[in-house]
Each structure stands twice: as C-alpha cells, then as structure tokens.
N, C-alpha and C positions, 0 to 999 in steps of 0.2 A: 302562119305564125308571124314573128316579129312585131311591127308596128298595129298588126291585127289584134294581138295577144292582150286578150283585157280581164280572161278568165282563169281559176287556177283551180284544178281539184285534187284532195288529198288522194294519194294510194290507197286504195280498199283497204289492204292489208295492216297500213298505219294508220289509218282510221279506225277500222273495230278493233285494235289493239290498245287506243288510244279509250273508245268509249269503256273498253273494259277493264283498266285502270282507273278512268273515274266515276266509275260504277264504283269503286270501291270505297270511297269515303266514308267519315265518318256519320254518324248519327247525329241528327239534330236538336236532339234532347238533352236540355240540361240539366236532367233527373241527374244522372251519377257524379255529376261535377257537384252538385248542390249540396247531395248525400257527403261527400268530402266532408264539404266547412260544416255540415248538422253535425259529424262528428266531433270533427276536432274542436267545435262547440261545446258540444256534450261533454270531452275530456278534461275541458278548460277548467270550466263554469257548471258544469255537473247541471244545464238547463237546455231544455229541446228547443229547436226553432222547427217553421214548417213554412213552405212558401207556397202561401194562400189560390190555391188553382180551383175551388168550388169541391174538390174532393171529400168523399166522405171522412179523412182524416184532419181538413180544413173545419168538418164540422165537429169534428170532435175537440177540434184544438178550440173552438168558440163558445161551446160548451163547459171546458173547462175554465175559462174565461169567465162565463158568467159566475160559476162556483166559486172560482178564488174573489172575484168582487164582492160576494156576499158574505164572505166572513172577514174576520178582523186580518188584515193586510200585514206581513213581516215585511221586512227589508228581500229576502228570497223570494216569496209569492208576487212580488209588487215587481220586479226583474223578470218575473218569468211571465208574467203579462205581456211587460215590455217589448220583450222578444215573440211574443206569438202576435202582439195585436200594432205594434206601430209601423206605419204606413210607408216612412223614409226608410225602414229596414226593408220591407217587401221590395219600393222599389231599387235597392241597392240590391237584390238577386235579381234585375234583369243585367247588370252586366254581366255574370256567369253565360248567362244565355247567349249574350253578347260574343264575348270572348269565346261561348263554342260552335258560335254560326263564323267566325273569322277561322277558326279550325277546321272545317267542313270547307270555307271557302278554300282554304288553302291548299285543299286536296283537289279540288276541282281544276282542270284544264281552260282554257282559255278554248272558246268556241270557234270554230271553225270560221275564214272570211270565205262570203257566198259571192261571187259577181261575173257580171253578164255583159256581153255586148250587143248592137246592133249597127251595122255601118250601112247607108245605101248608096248605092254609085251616084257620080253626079249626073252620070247621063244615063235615062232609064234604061235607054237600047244596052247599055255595058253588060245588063244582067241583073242577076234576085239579092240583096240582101245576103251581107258576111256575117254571118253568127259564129260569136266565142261563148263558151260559160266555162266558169272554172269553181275550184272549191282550194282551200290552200289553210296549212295547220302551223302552225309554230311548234315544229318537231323538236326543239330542245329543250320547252317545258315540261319534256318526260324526263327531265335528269334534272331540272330544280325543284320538283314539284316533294320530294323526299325532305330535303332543304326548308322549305318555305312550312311544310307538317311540321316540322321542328322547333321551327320558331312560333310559329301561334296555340303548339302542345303548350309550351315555355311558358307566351304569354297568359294561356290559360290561367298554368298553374300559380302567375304570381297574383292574376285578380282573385283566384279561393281566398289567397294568403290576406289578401288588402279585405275583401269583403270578411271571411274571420276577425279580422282585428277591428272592423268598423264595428262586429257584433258584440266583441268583447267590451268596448269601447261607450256601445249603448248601453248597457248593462253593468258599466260602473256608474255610469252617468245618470241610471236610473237609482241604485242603490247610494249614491248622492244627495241624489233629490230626497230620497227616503228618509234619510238621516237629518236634513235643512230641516224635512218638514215635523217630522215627530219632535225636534227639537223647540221649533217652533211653538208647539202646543204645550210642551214642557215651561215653553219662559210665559207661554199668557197664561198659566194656574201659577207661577209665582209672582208675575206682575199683579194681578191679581188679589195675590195678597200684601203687596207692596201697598196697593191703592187700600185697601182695609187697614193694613196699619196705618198708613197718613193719616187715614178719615179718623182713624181712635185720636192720634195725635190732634188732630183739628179739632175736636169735641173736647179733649182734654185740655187743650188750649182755650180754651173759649169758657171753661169752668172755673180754670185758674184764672184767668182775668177776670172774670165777673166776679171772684173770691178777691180781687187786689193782691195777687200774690203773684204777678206777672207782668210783664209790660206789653205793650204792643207791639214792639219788635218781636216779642217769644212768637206771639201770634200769627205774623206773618210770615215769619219762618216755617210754621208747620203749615199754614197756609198755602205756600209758596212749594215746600215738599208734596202735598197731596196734587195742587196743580200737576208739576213734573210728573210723577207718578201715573197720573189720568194718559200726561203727554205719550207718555212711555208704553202705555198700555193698548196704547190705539198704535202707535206704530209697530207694537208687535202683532197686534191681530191685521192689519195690512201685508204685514210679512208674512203671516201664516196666510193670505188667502191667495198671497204669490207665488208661495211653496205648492200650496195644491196644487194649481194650476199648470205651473211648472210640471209637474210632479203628471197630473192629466196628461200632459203632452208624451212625455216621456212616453207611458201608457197605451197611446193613443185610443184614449177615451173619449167621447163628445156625449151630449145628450144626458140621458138618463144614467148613462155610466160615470158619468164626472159626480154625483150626486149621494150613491149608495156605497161606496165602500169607506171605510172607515180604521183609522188606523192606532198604535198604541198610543198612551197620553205620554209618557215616558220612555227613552232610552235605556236599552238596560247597561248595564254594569259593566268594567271590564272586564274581559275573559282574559284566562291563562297566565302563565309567566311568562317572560322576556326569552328564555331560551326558544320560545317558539318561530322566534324573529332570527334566528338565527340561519348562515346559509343563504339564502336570498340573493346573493350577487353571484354565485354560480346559478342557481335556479333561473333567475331571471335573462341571464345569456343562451342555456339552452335551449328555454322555452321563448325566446323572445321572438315575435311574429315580424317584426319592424328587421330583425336580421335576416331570416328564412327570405323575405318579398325580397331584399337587396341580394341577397346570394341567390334568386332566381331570376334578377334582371341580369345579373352577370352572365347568367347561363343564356339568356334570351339574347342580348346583346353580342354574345360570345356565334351566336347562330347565326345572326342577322350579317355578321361578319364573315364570317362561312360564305354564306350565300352571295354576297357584295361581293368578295375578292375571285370567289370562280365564276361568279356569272359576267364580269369584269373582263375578264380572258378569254372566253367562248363568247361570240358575237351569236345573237337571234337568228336561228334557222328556221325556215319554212319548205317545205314540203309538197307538192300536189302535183294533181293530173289537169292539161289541159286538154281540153276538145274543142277545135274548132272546123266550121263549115262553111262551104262556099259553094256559089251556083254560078257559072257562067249561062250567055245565052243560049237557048235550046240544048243545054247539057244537063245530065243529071250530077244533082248535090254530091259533090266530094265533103268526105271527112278526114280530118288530124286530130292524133291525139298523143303525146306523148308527157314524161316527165318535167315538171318545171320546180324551181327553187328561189327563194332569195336569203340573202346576207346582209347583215347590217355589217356596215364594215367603221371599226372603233380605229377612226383617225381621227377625231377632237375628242372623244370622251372615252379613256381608258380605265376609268374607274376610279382615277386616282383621288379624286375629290372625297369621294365616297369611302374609301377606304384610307382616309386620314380620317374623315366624321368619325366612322365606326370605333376607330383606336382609342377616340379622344374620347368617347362614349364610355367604350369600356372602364380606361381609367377614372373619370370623373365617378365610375359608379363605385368601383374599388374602393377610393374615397372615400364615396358615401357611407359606404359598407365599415369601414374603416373608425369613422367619428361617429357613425349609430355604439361602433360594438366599447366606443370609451363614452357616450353619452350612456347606455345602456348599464353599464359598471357603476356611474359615477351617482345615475338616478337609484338605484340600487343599494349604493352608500346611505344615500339622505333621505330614501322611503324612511328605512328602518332607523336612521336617525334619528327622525320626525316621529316615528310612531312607540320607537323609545322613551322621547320626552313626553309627548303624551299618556303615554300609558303611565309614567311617574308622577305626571302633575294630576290623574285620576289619582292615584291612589294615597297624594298625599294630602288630595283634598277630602277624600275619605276616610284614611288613618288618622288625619292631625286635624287640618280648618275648623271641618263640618262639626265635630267630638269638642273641638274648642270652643266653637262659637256656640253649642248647645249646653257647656258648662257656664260658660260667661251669662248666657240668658237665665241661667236658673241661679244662679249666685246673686245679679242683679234683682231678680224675680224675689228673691229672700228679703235682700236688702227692703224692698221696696215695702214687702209685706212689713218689716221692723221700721218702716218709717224712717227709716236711713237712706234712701233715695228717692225720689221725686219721680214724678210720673215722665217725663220727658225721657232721665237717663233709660228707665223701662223701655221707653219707645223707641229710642235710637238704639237699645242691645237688639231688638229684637228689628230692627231696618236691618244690621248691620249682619244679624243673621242672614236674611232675605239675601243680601247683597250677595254673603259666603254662597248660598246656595245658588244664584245667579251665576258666579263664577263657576261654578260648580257644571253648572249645563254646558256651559262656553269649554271649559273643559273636556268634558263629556262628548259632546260635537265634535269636538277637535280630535276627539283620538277615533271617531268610529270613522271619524271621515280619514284618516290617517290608516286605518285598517282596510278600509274599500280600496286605498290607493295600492296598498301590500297586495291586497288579492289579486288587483287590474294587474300588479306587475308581475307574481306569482305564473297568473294567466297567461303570460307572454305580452304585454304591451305597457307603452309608458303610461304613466297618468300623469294628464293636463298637458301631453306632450315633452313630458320627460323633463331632465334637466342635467348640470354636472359638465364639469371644466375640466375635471381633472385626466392628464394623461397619463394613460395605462400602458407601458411596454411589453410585450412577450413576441417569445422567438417564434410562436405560432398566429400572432397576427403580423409578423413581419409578413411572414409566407403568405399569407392570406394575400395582404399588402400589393405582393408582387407576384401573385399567379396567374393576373393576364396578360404580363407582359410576354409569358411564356405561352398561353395560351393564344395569343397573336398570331405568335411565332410559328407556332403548329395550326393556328386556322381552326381551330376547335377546341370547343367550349365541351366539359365532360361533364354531369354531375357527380361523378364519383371523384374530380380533381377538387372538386368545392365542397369539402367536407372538413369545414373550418369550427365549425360552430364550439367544438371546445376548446378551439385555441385564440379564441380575441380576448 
C-alpha cells in the first residue's frame, strides 16, 4: 500500500445498497407532468391540447383539424386549432420533458471511479510487476441525493406553471388575431362602399358641371374623395391579407390549410352587461399563473439553499476497497486488501459564497413575487377599465350615432327628393354615414379585443405583459414579503409556509 496505492473499491455492502437506491428513480416520461398543464388548460380555457407523438389520439386531434378548417371558423374553433396544430407550442412541451429527465438525474448517484495500476521494477532481476486496482463511491451522496429530488421536483413543477401560461398566452394571441381579422373584412364591405359613393359623387359632379351648375373646384373635390377612398380601400385589403396570414401562423397552417377555411364577414355585437366585469381583481390574483411560477421559484430556491448550506458543512466522502498485489523473485504473488477513504477538507471554500448567492436569490424573488402580486391587481383595475369603456362606446354607437346618422340620411334623402337639397349635400349625409359606421367597427374591435384581454386575465395571466403602477398594501403581502427571511433562518422552504396567494 502507500505510495503503491492507485486503486480504491467500494464495500460490496455500500455498493449494492447504493445500486438499490438508484434503482429507485423516477420515470422518464413526461406523460403525467404533461397531463398536469392539459388540465389546468382545459380548466382555464375550456380547450384540450395534445403533445403530438404519432399516436392514435395525435390522429385524432388532426382529424379534428381538418373538420374545424372546413367550416366557417369562430374566435373558439380558430384557438382550438391553435393549440392542437402550432408547432412553437409542440415544441415548448419538450421542456417538461426536460425538466423530468433533470428529475430522474437527480435521483441518480454519481458512478462509481474504476482505476488501476501497474508498476515494473527498474531492475528486472527485483521481481513481476506491482498491481493495484480499486473501485471508490462518494458515500455522502446517499444523504444529498433526497435534497437535490427536491429541488428539480420544484423546478419541475414551476416549468408546468411557465409552459400553461405560454399556452394561455397562445390562445389569446390567437383569439386576437381573430378579432384584427374578421374586423378587417368588416372595414373592406364598408370601404367598399365609401368608394361607390365617391364614384356616385364623381358622376354627379361631372353632370352638374356639364349642366353649368358647378364649378370645377366642386369637381375636384369629389374627385379627390373617390381617389382617397380607392387609397383607403387597397390598404385595407393589404391589411386583411396580413391579418390572415398572421392569423395562419398563429394556427400553424401552411399549404392547402392556409387557403380553405373561412371566417365571419362581421363582428358580432356586444354581449351582456357590465355587472359581468365585475370581481376580476380578486379572480385574477387567485388564478394568476405569473404568481403560482414565482411562489414556486421561492420554494425551489428555498431547496437549493437547503442543499448549499449542509452540503457546505459536511465535506465529500469516499468510500472503497483496495486490493493490491506484489510478486517478489521466485516468490509467490502476495495479496492486500483493505478499507480506504478520502476527504475533501473545506479550508478555502466553506460555502460561504454560495450561501450569500442563495439569500440574495431568495429575496430578489420575494420581490419579484411581490411587484407581480401589485402589477397583477393594478392590470386588473385597467383590464376592466378598458373593457368598460369599450363596451359604452359600443353601445352608444349603437343606441345614439348609428339611429342618428340613419335619421339625418333620410331627412336629407326627403329634402332632396323636395328639391330642397342638392345632390352633393345627399352625398356627403350619406359619406358621413359610412364614416358613423367605420367608427363603429374601430369600436367594435376595440371592445372584443378588450374582452380576450378579460378572459387571458380571467385565465390566470397578464395580457400584452400586464401593466399598472399602483401600490397595493395588506398585512398579508407584508408576510408574504418576509417569509424567506424566516425561511433562511430555518434552512427550509415548505409549500405549505407559501400559501399566500389570497393575501397580496
């Protein structure tokens, strides 16, 4: 032994003790983590997802695909596409996958080190060749390896959290596009007829001057409107063919699927009363997914810190059996073999680096957690703000505008029959309509797109990334506040100590 010693082997005993604790890991499938976010999916959004693996319910989901393509597309069917066929969500479930092959690493032991010697004398007559071989474990990975399950369970469960909310996230984003684009088709059947009345204007200009009953300014004024008009009408159908498109992606359609589905010409109308909007800023804290992910890095971080400050204090132990052999001349091979070990010994590096990181982690996430839960309140205020004023400017363009500007065209319309107005003023009641009803879409847009925001928030997550300044006090986000600094203290992160969610 001594300066011969080049080999180490574990204890039988700490060895298959060792194999049959990491026999026990977890499974490598990231079926049941997936199942997770399909639900909490389903709960949100009331729509399935499926993570496309050639299975026969893969073919089913494609299947259904083709069906909702072929009939006329809602804001819902056009989302539920979304979610079974585009290709950036598919690949945002391999980080589940991800996240449960780091779970499974986590359980696993570190491999055994295998090494060997061979020494020959320098003078042949000394004798045969000194053989060592050893085997040697890092015996005090059986007491972190509990530890280390803990924190990549944690990290798991906060990529479900993050991947849910990319889903929800897709899924307003499609019901968006929905709304741009049916709007879209809405303003080219009234630009449309913006450019038909110009042209009547133009014709009727051009009757009254060759009657001398006009000058040529009239002329070129209505001239000059039918231009604008044409202008108008081409950058709406430009818009609309960006909205599809848009709208394909979303989808993930290409090919012959970008081509066959077809959607309403019209927005419909607004739904319900205002009492419906009400409530929304507790809803939205409960269910918010942006808080859930940050009170599950706290928990994760709270682990990692666990792990850092004892592993910190107990220095790396190894373990094993050596056997070594030696042949003098004309002697037979002698054998040794007894227990050998080694020790890192923590004289520069005590851990303390690391267990300031950890601290500062913690807090900076508390923080986090902290201005999500007054952003969260504040986007919550101005969703339903927004979708207040919208829903008013729908309905006074519906009770009062639209009712007035259709009195004004036929009171005009009279006049005109009694020869009491001129064809021009006819023409500009009836622009001026047009315009009402233009406004009217812009409206209309604005509150459905105000209502997808409601739902995205409804669902648990911000839309467009949230927003909101205002600060919100209570005696239960104070606690929140400060519950890692006590969690620190005690070295452990609980989730039953992080059950804040109705108190920010």
């Amino acid at each position: 032994m001594g300066d011969q010693m080049l080999k180490r082997v574990t204890l039988p005993s700490v060895l298959s003790g060792a194999l049959l604790v990491s026999g026990c890991a977890a499974s490598l499938s990231p079926d049941p983590a997936f199942q997770d976010v399909a639900l909490t999916v389903q709960a949100r959004t009331g729509k399935r997802i499926v993570w496309d693996s050639g299975s026969d319910e893969d073919q089913r989901a494609r299947s259904h695909i083709d069906h909702l393509l072929n009939t006329q597309l809602t804001a819902p069917r056009s989302v539920q596409i979304a979610l079974l066929n585009n290709r950036d969500l598919q690949a945002s479930y391999a980080n589940i996958g991800v996240a449960q092959a780091d779970l499974v690493q986590a359980g696993l032991l570190t491999n055994p080190v295998l090494d060997g010697s061979v020494l020959w004398p320098y003078r042949p007559e000394a004798g045969a060749a000194q053989i060592a071989t050893g085997i040697v474990f890092n015996f005090i990975e059986l007491f972190w390896k509990r530890y280390k399950k803990a924190v990549a369970n944690s990290a798991l469960e906060e990529v479900k959290y993050n991947v849910s909310g990319m889903v929800i996230d897709h899924a307003a984003k499609t019901n968006l596009a929905f709304v741009d684009y049916v709007a879209s088709r809405q303003q080219i059947e009234l630009f449309r007829k913006v450019v038909g009345s110009a042209r009547a204007g133009v014709v009727s200009a051009q009757a009254v001057r060759e009657a001398g009953n006009s000058t040529p300014l009239d002329f070129e004024q209505q001239q000059n409107v039918l231009t604008k008009a044409k202008l108008d009408l081409a950058n709406a159908e430009a818009a609309l063919a960006s909205a599809r498109e848009r709208l394909n992606v979303l989808m993930g359609l290409s090919g012959r699927q970008t081509k066959i589905w077809r959607a309403p010409m019209r927005l419909p109308s607004a739904k319900g009363g205002t009492s419906l909007f009400d409530g929304i800023e507790r809803v939205a804290v409960e269910r918010s997914i942006e808080l859930a992910s940050l009170r599950q890095k706290i928990i994760t971080l709270g682990y990692k810190y666990q792990l850092t400050s004892r592993a910190s204090l107990i220095p790396d132990i190894g373990i094993g059996l050596e056997i070594e052999s030696t042949k003098a001349k004309e002697e037979k091979r002698e054998y040794e073999a007894g227990p050998v070990f080694d020790v890192t010994l923590p004289l520069f590096d005590q851990g303390q680096a690391k267990r300031a990181r950890g601290i500062m982690e913690i807090r900076q996430a508390q923080d986090q957690y902290w201005a999500m839960g007054v952003r969260v309140r504040s986007t919550a205020r101005l969703t339903r703000a927004e979708l207040l004023t919208a829903h008013k400017t729908v309905m006074y363009y519906q009770r009062a505008i639209l009712p007035q500007q259709a009195r004004l065209l036929k009171a005009t319309t009279q006049q005109y029959n009694a020869m009491q107005e001129d064809v021009f003023r006819l023409i500009r009641a009836k622009r001026e309509q047009i315009q009402a009803g233009r406004g009217y879409i812009d409206a209309l847009r604005s509150y459905w797109r105000a209502r997808s925001n409601y739902q995205q928030l409804k669902s648990g997550r911000l839309p467009n990334g949230g927003g909101g300044s205002i600060m919100v006090a209570s005696a239960g986000a104070e606690l929140c506040r400060n519950l890692g600094d006590g969690l620190i203290r005690r070295r452990f992160v609980s989730a039953q100590s992080l059950r804040c969610r109705q108190r920010i």
